[in-house]
C-alpha positions in Angstrom: 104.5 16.6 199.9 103.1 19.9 199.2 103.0 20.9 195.9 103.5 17.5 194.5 101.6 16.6 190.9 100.3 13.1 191.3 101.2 11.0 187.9 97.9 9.8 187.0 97.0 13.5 187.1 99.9 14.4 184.7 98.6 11.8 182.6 94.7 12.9 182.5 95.9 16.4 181.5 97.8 14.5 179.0 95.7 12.6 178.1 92.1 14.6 177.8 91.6 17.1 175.4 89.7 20.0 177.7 91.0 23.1 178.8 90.1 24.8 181.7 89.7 28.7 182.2 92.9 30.0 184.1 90.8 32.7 186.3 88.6 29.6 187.5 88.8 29.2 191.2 89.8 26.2 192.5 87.0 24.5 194.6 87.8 22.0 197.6 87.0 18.9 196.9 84.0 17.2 199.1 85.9 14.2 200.7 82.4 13.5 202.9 81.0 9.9 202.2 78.2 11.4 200.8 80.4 13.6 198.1 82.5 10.8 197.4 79.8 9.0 196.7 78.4 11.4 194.5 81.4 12.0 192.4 82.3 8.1 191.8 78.5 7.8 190.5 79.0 10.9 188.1 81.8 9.2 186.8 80.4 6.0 186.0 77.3 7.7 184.7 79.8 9.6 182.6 82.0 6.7 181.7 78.8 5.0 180.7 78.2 7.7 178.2 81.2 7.7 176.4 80.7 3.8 176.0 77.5 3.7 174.5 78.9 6.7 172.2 81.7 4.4 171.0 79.2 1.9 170.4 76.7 4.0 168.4 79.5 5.2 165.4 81.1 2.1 165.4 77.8 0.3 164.5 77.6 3.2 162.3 80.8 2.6 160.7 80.3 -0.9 160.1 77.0 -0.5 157.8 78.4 2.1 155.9 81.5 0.3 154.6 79.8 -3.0 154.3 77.6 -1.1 152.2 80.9 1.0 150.9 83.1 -2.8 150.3 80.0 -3.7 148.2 79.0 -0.5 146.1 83.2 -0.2 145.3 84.2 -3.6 144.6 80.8 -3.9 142.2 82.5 -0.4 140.5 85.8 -1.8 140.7 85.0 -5.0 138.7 83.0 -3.1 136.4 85.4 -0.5 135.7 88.6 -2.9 135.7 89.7 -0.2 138.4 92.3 -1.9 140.9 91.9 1.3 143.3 88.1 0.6 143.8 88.6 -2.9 144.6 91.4 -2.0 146.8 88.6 0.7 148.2 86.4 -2.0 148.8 89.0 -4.4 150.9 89.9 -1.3 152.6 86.0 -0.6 153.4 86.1 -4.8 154.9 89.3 -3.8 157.1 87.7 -1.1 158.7 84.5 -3.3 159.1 86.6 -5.5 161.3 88.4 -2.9 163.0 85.6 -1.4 164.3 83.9 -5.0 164.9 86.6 -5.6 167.2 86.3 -2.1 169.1 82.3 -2.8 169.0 82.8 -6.0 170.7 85.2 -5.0 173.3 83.0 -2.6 174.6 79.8 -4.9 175.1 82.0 -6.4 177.5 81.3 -5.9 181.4 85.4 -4.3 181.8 86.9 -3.2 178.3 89.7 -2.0 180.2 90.8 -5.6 179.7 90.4 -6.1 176.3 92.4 -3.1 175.4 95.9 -4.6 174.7 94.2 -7.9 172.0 92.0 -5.4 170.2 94.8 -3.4 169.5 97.2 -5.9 168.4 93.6 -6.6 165.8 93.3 -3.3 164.8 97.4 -3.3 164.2 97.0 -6.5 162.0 94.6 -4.6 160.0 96.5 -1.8 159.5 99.0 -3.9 158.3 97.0 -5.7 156.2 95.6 -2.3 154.4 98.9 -1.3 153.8 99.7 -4.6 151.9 97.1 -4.7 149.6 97.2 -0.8 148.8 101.0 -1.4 148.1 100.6 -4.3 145.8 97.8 -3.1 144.1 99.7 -0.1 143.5 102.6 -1.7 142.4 100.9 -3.7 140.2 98.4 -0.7 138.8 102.0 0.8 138.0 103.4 -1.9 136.3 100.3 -3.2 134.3 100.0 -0.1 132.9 96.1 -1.5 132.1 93.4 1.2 131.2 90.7 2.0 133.6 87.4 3.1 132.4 84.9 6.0 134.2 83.2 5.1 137.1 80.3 7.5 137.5 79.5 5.4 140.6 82.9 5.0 142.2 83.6 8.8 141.6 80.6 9.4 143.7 81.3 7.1 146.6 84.5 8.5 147.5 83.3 11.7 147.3 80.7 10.6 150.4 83.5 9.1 151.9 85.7 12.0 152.1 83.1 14.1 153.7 81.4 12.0 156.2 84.6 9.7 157.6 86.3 12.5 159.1 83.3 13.5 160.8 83.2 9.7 162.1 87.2 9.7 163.0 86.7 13.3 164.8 83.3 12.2 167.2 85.4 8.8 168.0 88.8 10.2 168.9 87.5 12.6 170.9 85.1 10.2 172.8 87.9 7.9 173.1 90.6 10.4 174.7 88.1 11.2 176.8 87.8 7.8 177.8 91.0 7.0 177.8 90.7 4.0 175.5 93.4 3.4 173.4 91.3 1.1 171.0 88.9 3.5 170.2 91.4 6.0 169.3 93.2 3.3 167.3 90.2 2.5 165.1 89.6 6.5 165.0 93.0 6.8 162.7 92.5 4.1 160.7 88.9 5.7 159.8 91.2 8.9 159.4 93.0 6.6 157.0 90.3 5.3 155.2 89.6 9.6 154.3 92.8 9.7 152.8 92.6 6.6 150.6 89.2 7.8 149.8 90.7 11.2 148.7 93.7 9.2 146.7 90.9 7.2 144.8 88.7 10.2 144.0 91.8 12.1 143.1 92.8 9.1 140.9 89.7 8.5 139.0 89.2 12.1 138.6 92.5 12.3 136.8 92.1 9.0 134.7 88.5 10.3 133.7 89.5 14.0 132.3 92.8 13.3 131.8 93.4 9.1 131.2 96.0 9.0 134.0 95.6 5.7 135.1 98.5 5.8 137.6 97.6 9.0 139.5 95.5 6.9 142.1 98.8 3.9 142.1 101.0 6.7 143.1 98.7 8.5 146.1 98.1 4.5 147.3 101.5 4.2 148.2 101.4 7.3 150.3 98.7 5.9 152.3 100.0 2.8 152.3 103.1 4.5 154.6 100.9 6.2 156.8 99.0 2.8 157.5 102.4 1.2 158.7 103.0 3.9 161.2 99.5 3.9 162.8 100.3 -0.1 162.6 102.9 0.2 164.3 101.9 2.7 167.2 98.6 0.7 167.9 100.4 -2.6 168.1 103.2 -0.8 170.5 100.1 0.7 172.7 99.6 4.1 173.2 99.9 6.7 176.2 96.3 7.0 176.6 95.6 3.6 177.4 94.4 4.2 181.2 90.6 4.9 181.4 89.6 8.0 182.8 87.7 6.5 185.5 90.5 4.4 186.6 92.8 7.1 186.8 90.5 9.2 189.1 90.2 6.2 191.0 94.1 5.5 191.8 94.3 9.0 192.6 92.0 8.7 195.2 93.0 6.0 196.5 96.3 7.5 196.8 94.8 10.4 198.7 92.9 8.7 200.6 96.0 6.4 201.9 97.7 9.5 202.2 95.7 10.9 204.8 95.5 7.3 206.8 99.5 8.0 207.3 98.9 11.6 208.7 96.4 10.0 211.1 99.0 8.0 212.5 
C-alpha cells in the first residue's frame, strides 16, 4: 500500500542513532542481482565491523578491572575502607559482564545468544546492587573509621574518566548493531562511573573532612540505579533485532511483495 512504513523500518529508525540530512534526495534503490548483492555484502562487511569493535573494548574492559578488582581490594584491605572492596567486587562484576558479551560474540550467530547473556548481565546487576547495599548499610551502621588511601583516591579518579569513554564507544556500536547485550553491558560500565565517582567522592570527604559515611550514602544511590538497569536487561530491550536482520526481513518483504504484483 502506498505510503506504508514497514515495522522493521520503524524500528531501525528507533533503534539507530544516525540522522539523516532532510534536503538529501532520496535515491532508488538497485533491486538488480548484482546491487542486491552488493548491498547484502556491505552489510555483512559492516556487521562484521561492529563485531570485532564489541570485541576489542570488551577485552579492553576486562584487563582493566581485573587490574582495577586487584589495585582496590589491596587499598581496601589496607585502608579498612568497605567502599574500595565493594569497588573491587564491583570491578569482578563487570569482568564477567563483559566476559559474557565477549564470548557471545566469538560465536558463528550471536543473534542467538542474546536473550541468556542478558539474563547474566541482569544477575550481575543484581548482584552489584546487593553488595553495594549491604556494604553500605553496614559502613552506616559500623560507624568504623577509614584511613587515607592515596592509592584508592587515585584509581577512581582513572575510573571516572576513562569508563564513560568505554560505555559511550560500546553503546553506540551496539545500537548500531542492534544488540541488546552490548548495550546492556554498556550501562552497567556507565554504572561502574558512578560508583567510581561515589567512592572518590567518599574518600575525598573522609580524607579532608573524616566523613566516613559520605561514600555509604552515594552507594545506595547507585545501588537503585543498578536494580533498574537489572531489571530492564533481564526484561530485554527494544533494540534487540540486529541491524542486518532487520534489513533482511524488509527485503524479503519487498521482494514477496512484488511476486504478488506479478501475479
Amino acid at each position: 500500500m502506498p505510503g506504508r512504513v514497514l515495522p522493521g523500518a520503524r524500528l531501525l529508525r528507533a533503534c539507530l542513532v544516525t540522522e539523516r540530512p532532510t534536503s538529501t534526495p532520496r535515491i532508488a534503490a538497485d533491486t538488480s542481482p548484482g546491487g542486491v548483492g552488493a548491498a547484502r555484502g556491505n552489510r555483512e562487511a559492516r556487521r562484521a565491523l561492529l563485531q570485532r569493535r564489541i570485541r576489542l573494548v570488551v577485552t579492553f574492559t576486562i584487563a582493566y578491572n581485573v587490574i582495577e578488582a586487584a589495585v582496590a581490594l589491596s587499598a581496601g584491605a589496607a585502608s579498612s575502607s568497605a567502599a574500595l572492596i565493594g569497588f573491587g567486587l564491583d570491578s569482578i562484576i563487570e569482568v564477567l559482564s563483559a566476559a559474557a558479551v565477549a564470548w557471545q560474540f566469538t560465536r558463528k550467530d550471536p543473534e542467538r545468544w542474546e536473550k541468556p547473556t542478558l539474563r547474566v548481565i541482569a544477575i550481575a546487576f543484581f548482584a552489584l546492587a546487593a553488595y553495594v547495599t549491604i556494604s553500605s548499610v553496614l559502613a552506616l551502621t559500623s560507624g568504623s573509621d577509614v584511613e587515607h588511601s592515596t592509592v584508592g583516591i587515585v584509581l577512581a579518579a582513572v575510573s571516572v574518566v576513562l569508563m564513560p569513554f568505554l560505555s559511550l564507544i560500546e553503546r553506540r556500536t551496539g545500537r548500531e548493531l542492534g544488540s541488546a547485550t552490548a548495550v546492556a553491558d554498556s550501562k552497567q560500565t556507565l554504572i561502574c562511573t558512578y560508583l567510581s565517582a561515589a567512592v572518590l567522592l567518599g574518600l575525598v570527604l573522609n580524607s579532608l573532612f573524616g566523613l566516613a559515611w559520605a561514600d555509604a550514602v552515594a552507594g545506595l544511590v547507585i545501588a537503585a540505579f543498578a536494580v533498574r538497569e537489572g531489571i530492564e536487561a533481564w526484561k530485554g530491550d527494544a533494540c534487540a533485532t540486529s541491524v542486518g536482520m532487520l534489513l533482511e526481513d524488509d527485503h524479503d518483504h519487498d521482494h514477496d511483495h512484488d511476486h504478488d504484483h506479478d501475479h
